[in-house]
Every structure is written in C-alpha cells, then in structure tokens.
Backbone as CSV, one residue per row, in Angstrom:
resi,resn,N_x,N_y,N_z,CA_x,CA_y,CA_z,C_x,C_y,C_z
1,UNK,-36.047,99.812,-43.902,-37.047,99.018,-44.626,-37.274,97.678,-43.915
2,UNK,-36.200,96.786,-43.910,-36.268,95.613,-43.188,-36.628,95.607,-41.900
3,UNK,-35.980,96.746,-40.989,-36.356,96.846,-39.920,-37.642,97.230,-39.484
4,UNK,-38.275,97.661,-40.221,-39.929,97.820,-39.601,-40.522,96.379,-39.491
5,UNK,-40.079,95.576,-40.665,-40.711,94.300,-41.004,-40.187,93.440,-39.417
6,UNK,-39.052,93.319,-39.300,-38.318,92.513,-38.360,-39.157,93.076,-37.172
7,UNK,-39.400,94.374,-36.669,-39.597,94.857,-35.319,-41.064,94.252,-34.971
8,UNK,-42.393,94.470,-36.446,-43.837,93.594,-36.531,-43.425,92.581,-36.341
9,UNK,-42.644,91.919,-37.190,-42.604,90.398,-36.474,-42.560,89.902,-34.818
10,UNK,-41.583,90.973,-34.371,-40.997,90.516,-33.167,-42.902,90.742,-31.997
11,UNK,-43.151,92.112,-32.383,-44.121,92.549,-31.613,-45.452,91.298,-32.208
12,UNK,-45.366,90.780,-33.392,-46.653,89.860,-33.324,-46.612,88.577,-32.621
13,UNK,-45.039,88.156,-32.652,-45.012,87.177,-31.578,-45.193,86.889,-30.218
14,UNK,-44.351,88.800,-29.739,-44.862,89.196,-28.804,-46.132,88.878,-27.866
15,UNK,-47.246,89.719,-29.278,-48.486,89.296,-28.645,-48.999,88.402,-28.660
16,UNK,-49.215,87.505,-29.301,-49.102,86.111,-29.823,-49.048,85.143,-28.406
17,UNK,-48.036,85.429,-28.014,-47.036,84.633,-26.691,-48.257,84.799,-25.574
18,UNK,-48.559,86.433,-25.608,-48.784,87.034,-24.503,-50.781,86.700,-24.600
19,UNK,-51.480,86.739,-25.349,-52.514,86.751,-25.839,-53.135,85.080,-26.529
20,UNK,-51.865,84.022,-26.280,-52.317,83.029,-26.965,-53.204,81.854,-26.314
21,UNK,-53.346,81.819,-24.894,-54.307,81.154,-24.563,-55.744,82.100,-24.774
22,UNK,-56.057,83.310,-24.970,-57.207,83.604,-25.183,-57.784,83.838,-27.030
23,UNK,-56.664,83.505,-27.860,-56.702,83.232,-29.204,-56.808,82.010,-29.042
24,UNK,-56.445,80.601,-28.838,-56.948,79.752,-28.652,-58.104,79.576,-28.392
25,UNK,-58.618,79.854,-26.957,-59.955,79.999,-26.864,-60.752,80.231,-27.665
26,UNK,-60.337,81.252,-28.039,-61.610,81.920,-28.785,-62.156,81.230,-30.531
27,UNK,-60.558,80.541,-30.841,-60.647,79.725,-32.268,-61.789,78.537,-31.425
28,UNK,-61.549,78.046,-30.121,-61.824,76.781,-30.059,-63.732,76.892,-29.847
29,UNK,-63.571,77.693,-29.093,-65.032,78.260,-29.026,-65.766,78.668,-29.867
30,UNK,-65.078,79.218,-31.188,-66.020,79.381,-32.421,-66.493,77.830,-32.760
C-alpha cells in the first residue's frame, strides 16, 4: 500500500529534477 505511494513520490521528483527547467519555462512563459 505505502509502497506504491513512496515509489510515485520518488518517480515525481524524479521527473521533476529531470524536467524542471522546462516546467519552469513553461509556468514562466504562460
């Protein structure tokens, strides 16, 4: 149970990390 929750977390930071200068961007550009 917990562990699905813990593993999304890990993988949203993941992408997050990996994807966050173009999420930036894209907030800043709206």
């Amino acid at each position: 149970m917990m562990n699905t929750v813990l593993v999304l977390l890990v993988v949203l930071v993941y992408l997050i990390q990996l994807s966050g200068d173009r999420i930036v961007r894209a907030v800043t550009h709206k």
